[in-house]
C-alpha positions in Angstrom: 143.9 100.6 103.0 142.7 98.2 100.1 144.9 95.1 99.0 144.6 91.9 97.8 142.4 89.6 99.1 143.6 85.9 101.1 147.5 86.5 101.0 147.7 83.2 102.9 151.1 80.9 102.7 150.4 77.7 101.2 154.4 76.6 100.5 157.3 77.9 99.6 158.1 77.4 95.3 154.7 76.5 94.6 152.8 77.8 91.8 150.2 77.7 89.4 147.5 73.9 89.9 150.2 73.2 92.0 149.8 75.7 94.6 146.0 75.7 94.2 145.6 72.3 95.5 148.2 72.9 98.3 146.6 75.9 99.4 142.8 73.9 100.0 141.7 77.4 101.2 142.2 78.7 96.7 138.7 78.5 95.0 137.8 79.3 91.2 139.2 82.7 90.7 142.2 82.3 92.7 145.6 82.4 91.5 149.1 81.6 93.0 151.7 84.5 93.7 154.5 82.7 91.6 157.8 84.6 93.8 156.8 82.7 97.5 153.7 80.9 97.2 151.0 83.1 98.4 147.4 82.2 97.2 145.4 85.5 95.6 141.8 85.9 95.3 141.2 88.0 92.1 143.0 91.0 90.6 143.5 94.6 91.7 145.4 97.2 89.4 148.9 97.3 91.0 149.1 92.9 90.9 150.3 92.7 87.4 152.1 90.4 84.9 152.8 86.9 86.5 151.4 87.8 90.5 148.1 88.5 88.4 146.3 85.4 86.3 145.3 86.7 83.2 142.0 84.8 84.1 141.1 86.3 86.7 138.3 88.4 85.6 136.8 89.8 88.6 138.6 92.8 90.6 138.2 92.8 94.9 139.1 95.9 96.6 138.4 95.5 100.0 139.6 97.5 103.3 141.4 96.4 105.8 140.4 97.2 109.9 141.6 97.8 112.8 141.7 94.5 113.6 143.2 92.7 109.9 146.5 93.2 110.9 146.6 90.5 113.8 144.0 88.4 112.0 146.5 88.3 109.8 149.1 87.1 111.5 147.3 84.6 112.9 145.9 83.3 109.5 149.8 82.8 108.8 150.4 80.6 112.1 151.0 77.3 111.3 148.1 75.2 112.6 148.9 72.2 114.8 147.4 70.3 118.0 149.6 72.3 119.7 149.0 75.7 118.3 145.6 75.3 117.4 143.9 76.8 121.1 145.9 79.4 121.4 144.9 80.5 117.6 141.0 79.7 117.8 140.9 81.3 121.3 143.0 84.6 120.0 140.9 85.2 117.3 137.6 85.2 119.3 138.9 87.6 121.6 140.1 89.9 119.1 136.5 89.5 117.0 135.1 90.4 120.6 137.0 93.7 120.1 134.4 96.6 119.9 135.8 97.8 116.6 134.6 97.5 112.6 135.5 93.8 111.4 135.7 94.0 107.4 135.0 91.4 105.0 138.6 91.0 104.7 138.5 89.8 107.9 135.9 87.3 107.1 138.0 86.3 104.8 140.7 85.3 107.0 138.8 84.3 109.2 137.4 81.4 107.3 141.3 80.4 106.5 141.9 80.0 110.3 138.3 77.8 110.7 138.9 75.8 107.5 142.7 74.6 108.4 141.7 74.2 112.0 138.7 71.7 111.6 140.8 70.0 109.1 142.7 68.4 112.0 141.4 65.6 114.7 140.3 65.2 118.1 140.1 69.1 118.6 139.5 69.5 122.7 135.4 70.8 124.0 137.0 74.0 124.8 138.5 74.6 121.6 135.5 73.4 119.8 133.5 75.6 121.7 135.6 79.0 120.5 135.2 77.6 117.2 131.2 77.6 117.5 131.5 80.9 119.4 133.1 82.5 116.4 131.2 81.2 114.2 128.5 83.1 115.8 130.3 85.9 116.4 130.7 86.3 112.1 126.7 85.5 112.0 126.0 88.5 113.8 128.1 90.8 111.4 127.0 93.6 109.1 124.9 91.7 106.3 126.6 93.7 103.1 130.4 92.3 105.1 128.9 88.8 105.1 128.0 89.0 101.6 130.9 91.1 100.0 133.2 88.4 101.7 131.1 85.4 99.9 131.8 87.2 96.7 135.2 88.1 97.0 136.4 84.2 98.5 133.3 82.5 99.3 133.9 83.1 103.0 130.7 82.2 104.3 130.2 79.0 102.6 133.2 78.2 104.1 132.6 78.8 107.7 129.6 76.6 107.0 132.2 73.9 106.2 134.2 74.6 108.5 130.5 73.6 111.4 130.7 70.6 109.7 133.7 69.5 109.8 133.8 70.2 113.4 131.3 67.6 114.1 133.7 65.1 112.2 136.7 66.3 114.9 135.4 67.1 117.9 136.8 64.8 120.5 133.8 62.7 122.0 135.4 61.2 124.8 134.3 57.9 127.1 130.6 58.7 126.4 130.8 58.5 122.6 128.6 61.9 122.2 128.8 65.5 122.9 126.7 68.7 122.8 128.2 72.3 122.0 125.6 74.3 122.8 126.2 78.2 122.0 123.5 81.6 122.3 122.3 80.9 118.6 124.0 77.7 117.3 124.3 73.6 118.4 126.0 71.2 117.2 125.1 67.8 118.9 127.4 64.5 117.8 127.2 61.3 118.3 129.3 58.4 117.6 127.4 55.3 117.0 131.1 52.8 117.8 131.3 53.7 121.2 127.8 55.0 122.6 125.7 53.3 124.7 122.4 54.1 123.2 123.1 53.3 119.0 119.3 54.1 118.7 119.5 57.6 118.4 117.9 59.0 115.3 117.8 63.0 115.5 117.6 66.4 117.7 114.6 68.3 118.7 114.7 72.0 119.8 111.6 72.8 122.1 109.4 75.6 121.6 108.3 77.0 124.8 111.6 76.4 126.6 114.0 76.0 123.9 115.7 73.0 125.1 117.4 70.6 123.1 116.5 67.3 123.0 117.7 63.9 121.3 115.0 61.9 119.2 115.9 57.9 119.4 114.3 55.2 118.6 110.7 55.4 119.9 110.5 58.8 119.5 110.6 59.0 115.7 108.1 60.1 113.4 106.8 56.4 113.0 105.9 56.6 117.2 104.1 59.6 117.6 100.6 59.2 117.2 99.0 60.5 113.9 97.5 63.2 115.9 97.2 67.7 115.5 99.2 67.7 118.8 102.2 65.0 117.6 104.6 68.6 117.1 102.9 70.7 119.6 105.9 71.5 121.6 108.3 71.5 118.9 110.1 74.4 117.3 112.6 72.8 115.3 113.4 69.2 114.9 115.2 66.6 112.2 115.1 62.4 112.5 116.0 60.0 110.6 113.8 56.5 109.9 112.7 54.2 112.7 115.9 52.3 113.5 118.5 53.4 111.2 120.8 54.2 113.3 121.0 50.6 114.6 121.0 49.8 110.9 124.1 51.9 110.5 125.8 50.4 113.1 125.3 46.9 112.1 126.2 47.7 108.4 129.9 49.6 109.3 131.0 47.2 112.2 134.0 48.6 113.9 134.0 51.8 111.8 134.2 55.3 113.6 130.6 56.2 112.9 129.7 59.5 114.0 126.1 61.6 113.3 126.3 65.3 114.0 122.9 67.0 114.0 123.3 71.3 114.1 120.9 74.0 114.7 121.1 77.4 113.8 118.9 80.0 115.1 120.5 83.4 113.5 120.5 82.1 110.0 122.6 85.2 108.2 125.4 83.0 107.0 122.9 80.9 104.7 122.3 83.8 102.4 122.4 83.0 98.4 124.3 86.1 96.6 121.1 86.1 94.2 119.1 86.1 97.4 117.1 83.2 95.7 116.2 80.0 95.8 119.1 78.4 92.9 116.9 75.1 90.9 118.5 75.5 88.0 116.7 77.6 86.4 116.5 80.0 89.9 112.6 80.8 89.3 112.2 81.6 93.4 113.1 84.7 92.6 111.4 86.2 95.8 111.4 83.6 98.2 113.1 84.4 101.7 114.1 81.9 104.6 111.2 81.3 107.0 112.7 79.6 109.7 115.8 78.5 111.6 118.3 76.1 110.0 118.8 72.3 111.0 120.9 70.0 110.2 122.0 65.9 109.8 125.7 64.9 108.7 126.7 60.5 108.9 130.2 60.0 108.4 132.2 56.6 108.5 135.7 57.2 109.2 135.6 60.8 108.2 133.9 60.3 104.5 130.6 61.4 104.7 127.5 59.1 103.8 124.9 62.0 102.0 122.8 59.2 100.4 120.1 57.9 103.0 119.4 54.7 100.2 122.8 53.4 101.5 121.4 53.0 104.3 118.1 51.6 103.7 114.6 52.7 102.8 113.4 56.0 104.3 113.9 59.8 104.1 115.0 62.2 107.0 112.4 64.5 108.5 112.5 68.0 109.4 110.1 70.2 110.9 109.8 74.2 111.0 107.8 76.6 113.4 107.6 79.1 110.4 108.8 82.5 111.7 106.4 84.1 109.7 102.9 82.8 109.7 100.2 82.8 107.1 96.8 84.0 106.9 94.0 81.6 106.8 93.8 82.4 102.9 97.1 81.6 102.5 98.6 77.7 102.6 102.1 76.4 103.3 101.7 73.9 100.8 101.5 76.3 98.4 103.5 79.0 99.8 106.4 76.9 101.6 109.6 75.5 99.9 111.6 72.8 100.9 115.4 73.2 100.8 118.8 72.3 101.9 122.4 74.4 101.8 124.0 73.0 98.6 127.2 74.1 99.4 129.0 73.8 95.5 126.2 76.0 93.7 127.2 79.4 92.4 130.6 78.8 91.9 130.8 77.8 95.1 129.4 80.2 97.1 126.3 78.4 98.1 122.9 78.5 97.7 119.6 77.0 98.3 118.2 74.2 96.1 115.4 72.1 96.5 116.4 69.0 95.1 115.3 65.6 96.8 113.3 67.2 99.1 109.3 68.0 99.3 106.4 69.6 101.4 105.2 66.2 103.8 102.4 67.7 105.7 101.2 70.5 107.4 100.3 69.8 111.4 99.0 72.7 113.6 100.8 75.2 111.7 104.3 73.5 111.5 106.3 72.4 108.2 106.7 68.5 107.8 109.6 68.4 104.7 111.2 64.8 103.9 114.7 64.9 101.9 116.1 61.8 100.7 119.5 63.1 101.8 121.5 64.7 104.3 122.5 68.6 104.9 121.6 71.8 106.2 117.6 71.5 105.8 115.0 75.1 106.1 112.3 76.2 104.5 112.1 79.1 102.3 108.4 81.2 101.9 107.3 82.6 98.5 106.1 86.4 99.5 104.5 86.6 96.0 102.8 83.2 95.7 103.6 79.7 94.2 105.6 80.9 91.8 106.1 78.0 89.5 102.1 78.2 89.0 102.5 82.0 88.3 105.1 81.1 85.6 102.4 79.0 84.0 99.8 81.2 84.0 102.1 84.2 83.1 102.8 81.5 79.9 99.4 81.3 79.3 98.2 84.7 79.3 101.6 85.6 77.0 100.6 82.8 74.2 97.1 84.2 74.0 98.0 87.6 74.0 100.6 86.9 71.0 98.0 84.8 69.1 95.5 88.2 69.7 98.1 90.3 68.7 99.1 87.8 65.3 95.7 87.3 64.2 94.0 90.8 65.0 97.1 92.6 63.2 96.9 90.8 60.6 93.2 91.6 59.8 94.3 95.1 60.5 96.7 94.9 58.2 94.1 93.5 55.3 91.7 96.4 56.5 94.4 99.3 56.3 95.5 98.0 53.3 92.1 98.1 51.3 91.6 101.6 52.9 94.8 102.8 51.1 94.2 100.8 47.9 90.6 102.1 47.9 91.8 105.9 48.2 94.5 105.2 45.3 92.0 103.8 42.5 89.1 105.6 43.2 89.7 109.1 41.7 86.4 110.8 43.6 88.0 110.2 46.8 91.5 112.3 45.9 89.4 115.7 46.1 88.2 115.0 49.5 90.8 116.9 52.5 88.9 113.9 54.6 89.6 111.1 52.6 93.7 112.2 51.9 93.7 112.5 56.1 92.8 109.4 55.9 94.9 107.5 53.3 97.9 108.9 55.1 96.9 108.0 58.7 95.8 104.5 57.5 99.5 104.7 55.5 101.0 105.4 58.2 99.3 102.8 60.6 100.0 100.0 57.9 103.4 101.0 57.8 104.0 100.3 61.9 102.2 97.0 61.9 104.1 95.7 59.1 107.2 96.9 60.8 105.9 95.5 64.2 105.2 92.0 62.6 108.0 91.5 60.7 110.9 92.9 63.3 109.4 93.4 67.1 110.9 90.2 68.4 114.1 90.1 66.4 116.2 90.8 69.3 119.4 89.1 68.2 120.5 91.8 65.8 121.7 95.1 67.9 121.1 97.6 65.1 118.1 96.1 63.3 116.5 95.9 66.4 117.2 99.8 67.5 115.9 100.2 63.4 112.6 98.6 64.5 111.6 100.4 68.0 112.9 104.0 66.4 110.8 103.1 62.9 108.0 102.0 65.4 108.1 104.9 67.4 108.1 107.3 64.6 105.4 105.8 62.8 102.9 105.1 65.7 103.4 108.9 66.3 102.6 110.1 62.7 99.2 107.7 62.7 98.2 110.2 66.0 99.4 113.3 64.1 97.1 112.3 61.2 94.1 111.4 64.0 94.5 114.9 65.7 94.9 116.7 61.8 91.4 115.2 61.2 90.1 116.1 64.5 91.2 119.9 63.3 90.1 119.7 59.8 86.2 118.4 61.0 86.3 121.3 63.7 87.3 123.9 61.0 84.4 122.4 58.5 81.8 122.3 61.0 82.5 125.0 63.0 84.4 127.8 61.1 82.7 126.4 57.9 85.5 126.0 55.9 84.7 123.6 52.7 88.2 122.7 51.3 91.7 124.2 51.9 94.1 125.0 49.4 97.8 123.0 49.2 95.6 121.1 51.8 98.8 118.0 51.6 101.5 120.4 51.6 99.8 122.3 54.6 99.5 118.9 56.8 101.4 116.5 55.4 105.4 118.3 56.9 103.8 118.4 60.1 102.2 115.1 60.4 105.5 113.4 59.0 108.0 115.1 59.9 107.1 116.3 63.8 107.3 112.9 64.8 111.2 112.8 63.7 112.1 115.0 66.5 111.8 113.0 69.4 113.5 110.1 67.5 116.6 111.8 66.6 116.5 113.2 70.2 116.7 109.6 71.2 119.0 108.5 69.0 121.1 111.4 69.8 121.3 111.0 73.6 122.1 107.3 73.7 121.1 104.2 70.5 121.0 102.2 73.3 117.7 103.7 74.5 115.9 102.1 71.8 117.1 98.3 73.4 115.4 98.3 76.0 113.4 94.5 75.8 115.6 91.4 76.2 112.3 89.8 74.3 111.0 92.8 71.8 112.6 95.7 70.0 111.1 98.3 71.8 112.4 101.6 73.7 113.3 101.5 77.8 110.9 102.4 80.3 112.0 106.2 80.7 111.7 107.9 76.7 108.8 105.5 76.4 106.8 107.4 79.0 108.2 111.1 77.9 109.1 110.5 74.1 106.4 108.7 73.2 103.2 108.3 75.6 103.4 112.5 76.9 103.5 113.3 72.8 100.2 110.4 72.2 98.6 112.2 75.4 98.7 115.7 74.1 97.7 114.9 71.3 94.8 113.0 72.6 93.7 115.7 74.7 93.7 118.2 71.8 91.6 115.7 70.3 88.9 115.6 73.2 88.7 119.2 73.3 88.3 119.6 69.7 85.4 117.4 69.3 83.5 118.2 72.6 83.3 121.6 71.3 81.9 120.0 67.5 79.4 118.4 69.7 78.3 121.3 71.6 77.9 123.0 69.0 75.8 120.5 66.7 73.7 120.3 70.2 73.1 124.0 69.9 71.7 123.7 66.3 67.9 123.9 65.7 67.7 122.6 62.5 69.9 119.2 61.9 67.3 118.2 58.7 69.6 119.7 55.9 71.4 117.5 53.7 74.8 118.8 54.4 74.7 119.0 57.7 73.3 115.4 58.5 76.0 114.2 56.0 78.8 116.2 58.5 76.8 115.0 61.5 77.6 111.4 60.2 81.5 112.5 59.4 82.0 114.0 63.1 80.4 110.3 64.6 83.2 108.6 62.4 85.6 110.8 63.1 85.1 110.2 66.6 84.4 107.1 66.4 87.7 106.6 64.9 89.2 108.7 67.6 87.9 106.4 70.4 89.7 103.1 68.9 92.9 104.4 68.1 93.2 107.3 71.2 91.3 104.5 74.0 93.7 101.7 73.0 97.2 103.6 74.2 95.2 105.4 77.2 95.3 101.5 78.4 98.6 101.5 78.1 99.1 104.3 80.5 97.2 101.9 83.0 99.6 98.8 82.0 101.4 98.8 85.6 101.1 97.1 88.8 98.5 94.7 89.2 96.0 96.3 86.9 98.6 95.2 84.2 97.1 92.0 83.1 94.0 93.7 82.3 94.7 96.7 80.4 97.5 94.2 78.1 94.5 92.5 77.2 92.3 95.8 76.5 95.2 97.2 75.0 96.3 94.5 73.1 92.2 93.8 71.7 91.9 97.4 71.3 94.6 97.9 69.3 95.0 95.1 67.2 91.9 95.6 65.1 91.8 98.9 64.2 92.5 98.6 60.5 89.4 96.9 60.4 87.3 99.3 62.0 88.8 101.8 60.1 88.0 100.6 56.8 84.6 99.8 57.8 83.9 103.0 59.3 85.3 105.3 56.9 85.9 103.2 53.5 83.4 100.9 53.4 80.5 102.9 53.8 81.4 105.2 50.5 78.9 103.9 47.8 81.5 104.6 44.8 84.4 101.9 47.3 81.3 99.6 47.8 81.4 99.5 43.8 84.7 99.0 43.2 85.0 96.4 46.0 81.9 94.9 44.3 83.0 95.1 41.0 86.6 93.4 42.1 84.9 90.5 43.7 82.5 89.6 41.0 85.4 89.6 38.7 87.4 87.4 40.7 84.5 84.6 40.8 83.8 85.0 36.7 87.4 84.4 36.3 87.9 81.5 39.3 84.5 80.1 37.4 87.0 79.7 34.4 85.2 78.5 31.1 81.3 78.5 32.4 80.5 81.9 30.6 81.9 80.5 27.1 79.6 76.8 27.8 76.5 79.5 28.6 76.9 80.8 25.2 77.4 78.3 23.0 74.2 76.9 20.9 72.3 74.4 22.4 71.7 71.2 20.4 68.8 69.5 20.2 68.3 66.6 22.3 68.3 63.3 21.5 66.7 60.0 22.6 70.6 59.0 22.8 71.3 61.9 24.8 68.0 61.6 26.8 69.0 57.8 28.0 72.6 59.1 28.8 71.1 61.5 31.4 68.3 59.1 32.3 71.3 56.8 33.4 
């Protein structure tokens, strides 16, 4: 059965902010029921109207189990010194039950925890059930845990829930107090009534796993500067040579309590992104590497974050990593210093690394220094330090944009002086070759233009779909027009064919309009298919690879076979010393050369992936970007009538920048005089 999530009384006749700061239990997306008072989490379909906020954006459906209904109940309890044992110690045993617990549950759950700690001088015993449930939820079903964070942040909330426990507990005539659970301690001492005000952390041993308190000359500052300082230590946290006497001095007569926690089954510290959050959440892969500890001051129940209040100094932590490095590897490099922040995403938690930093490494061990208090670990990087990665990643992106700018744009100049060569010089229009050529190079100029002018314009939706289809559809007719060549220099040299009649009418519908059929296949399935770069306009992974790089391959291959079989047979000739056939000798190593810049550049693209990415981008990226260029010198510029018209345009273009020199050249000289001589002498 589904329903709303955290129907949990919080008054009678409250609504709206009102209710929401009754009921402390409410977060963000929660909303009051406005007949009796009930706090709701979210929206489901049959809550409508004014039991529904119209802000409420996101829906929770989640099922209820065998054990929700008493839960339940007891969520609804009122919670009170008296009542409050009975409660904590109900809802362990019922958790205990061997049956499904929901994130519902969880949910509830966190209610009971939250309202309880809330209240003072809770007795060992109860304490204890508290801590036991606490680990009881640790142990749950991951995907519960984290569908109950989403839905009311219930996780985040038992987390609370520890710490306020160390503000509550009852210490008794000793002034201190250990809970110790399976997976979970909570150690507190209050600095007003203990005997020994020296006291400056908690250690957890590593062969026996015994905990341990740190005081005063067993700090950081005592223990000798040698490998084997941490030897026997799996977890530990301490605060500065003497502050806790310094903390004592500076609140006299204040209830002054340190609570110092350890968790060893770290589930319940799990970020919803499951990644580090520093604002701009670049730890993308990082995962916790070791058990959680934790420091909490408070003076008269406000708690003291801020170690400058305090004096000068910084609490240490350090970690037995659970999962070691090889000697290649380093900590520093791999190892992130963190704390819980409990009010990132929207209150859910998260880790953040803020104020704290990598101290030293020692035999293996993490040294971190924060210079505040919290719920300390260290997170490790599986792919590397990625803030450097980012950098480089930067790097390799700017020069492979400035290759792509500046090679283009020579492309662009030679593509465009192979099709103005072909238009003005009339002894070129008779050659098949030369009209392949004009339209592939058309064709070509056509997507690099469009890839200039539009590929990063991501902010409009349909001019960017316009560029990657455009893209696509051109890029396609430049390899139709490469394999059409390929055919045409098989059919001269091998069937000798000369020229072809309606030799444009023949080629030109297949070359340009073949390519439209995957496009308006696209475009037909789904627009949105050509959207598929947050950066670029360019089409999503899966028509890339069968719309566009299968069609570039088949042609390709028609390609290789065509030409191996030209060079076979020029191999087989016995005579290569006739004019003709040295001239289509020299057309086929062209043509193929040709082939090999435009068909080699997108065969790196088929090897773009994985780690070989980097790589081919660059091949690819080299490759492709200056194939105008080698076009025009290949198959333009070495035409004697283009040299001469190239020529011809060039020597006009300095006789008219030379501007009136000719006109001074012709005029008559005069003679020279002894005035004129002494002018120049001078």
């Amino acid at each position: 059965m589904a329903e709303n999530v955290g129907m949990t009384k919080c008054g009678e006749g409250l609504y709206g902010a009102e209710c929401n700061q009754t009921c402390g239990h409410c977060q963000v997306n929660t909303t009051c029921h406005h007949e009796d008072g009930h706090c709701l989490v979210g929206c489901v379909a049959e809550f409508t109207g004014p039991m529904c906020s119209q802000a409420a954006t996101t829906e929770f459906q989640l099922d209820e189990s065998e054990k929700t209904g008493v839960i339940r109940n007891l969520s609804m309890v009122d919670i009170n010194k008296e009542s409050l044992p009975e409660i904590v110690h109900t809802t362990k045993d019922v958790l205990r039950e061997n049956t499904t617990t929901s994130a519902l549950d969880v949910i509830l759950i966190a209610n009971i925890l939250e309202h309880a700690t809330r209240l003072s001088n809770i007795p060992i015993e109860t304490a204890t059930d508290i801590l036991e449930i606490v680990e009881i939820v640790a142990g749950l079903n991951q995907t519960v845990l984290d569908q109950s964070n989403t839905a009311d942040n219930a996780t985040n909330r038992v987390l609370q829930a520890v710490e306020s426990l160390g503000d509550s507990v009852s210490l008794g005539e000793s002034g201190s107090t250990r809970i110790q659970t399976n997976n979970t301690v909570l150690q507190v001492w209050n600095l007003t009534t203990v005997s020994d005000s020296h006291v400056l952390g908690l250690e957890l041993a590593l062969d026996s796993g015994e905990v341990t308190d740190i005081t005063d000359g067993q700090g950081r500052e005592n223990r000798s500067e040698g490998e084997g300082r941490y030897d026997n230590t799996d977890t530990a946290i301490m605060l500065p040579g003497k502050m806790g006497r310094s903390i004592a001095q500076k609140y006299p007569g204040r209830d002054i309590r340190i609570s110092a926690s350890i968790f060893t089954k770290t589930s319940l510290f799990r970020s919803i992104a499951s990644a580090v959050t520093n604002a701009d959440s670049r730890h993308r892969h990082a995962t916790l590497n070791s058990k959680v500890i934790a420091l909490r001051i408070t003076v008269n129940g406000k708690p003291k974050t801020d170690l400058a209040a305090f004096g000068k100094g910084s609490v240490t932590t350090v970690f037995t990593p659970v999962q070691s490095l090889s000697k290649e590897q380093s900590f520093r490099d791999l190892s992130r210093c963190v704390f819980w922040d409990f009010s990132l995403q929207d209150g859910k938690g998260a880790w953040s690394e803020e104020g704290c930093h990598h101290s030293d490494t020692v035999q293996g061990k993490v040294v971190c220094e924060c210079n505040h208090l919290t719920n300390f670990a260290v997170l490790l990087d599986l792919y590397g330090q990625e803030s450097r990665k980012e950098k480089i990643a930067t790097i390799h992106k700017s020069a492979l944009s400035l290759i792509s700018v500046v090679g283009l744009s020579l492309s662009i100049a030679g593509l465009s002086g192979t099709v103005i060569s072909f238009i003005v010089t009339k002894k070129l229009h008779s050659s098949n070759s030369q009209q392949t050529l004009f339209n592939m190079a058309l064709a070509m100029l056509l997507s690099w233009v469009t890839f200039l002018a539009g590929f990063s314009r991501v902010h409009g939706h349909v001019s960017c779909i316009l560029v990657a289809a455009l893209l696509h559809y051109l890029i396609l007719v430049s390899f139709m027009w490469m394999m059409i060549e390929g055919i045409l220099l098989f059919l001269q040299f091998k069937a000798r064919i000369g020229r072809f009649s309606r030799y444009m009418l023949k080629t030109a519908l297949p070359a340009w309009g073949l390519p439209l059929i995957p496009v308006i296949i696209i475009l037909a399935i789904d627009v949105n298919l050509y959207s598929g770069g947050e950066q670029y306009c360019w089409m999503s992974r899966m028509p890339f690879y069968y719309a566009f790089l299968t069609p570039i391959a088949i042609m390709v291959s028609a390609n290789i076979v065509l030409y191996v079989l030209i060079v076979v047979s020029i191999c087989r000739r016995r005579d290569m010393s006739h004019g003709g056939t040295s001239y289509n000798v020299i057309s086929i190593r062209a043509s193929i050369a040709s082939f090999v810049v435009l068909g080699l550049s997108w065969g790196f693209a088929f090897f773009a992936i994985e780690d070989a990415r980097l790589v081919f981008q660059y091949l690819f990226t080299c490759t492709t970007a200056f194939q105008g260029i080698l076009i025009f010198a290949i198959f333009t510029a070495r035409d004697p009538a283009v040299r001469q018209f190239w020529l011809d345009l060039i020597c006009r273009c300095k006789q008219v920048r030379s501007g009136p020199l000719p006109l001074m050249q012709s005029a008559p000289s005069r003679p020279v005089t002894k005035e004129t001589n002494f002018n120049r002498s001078k």
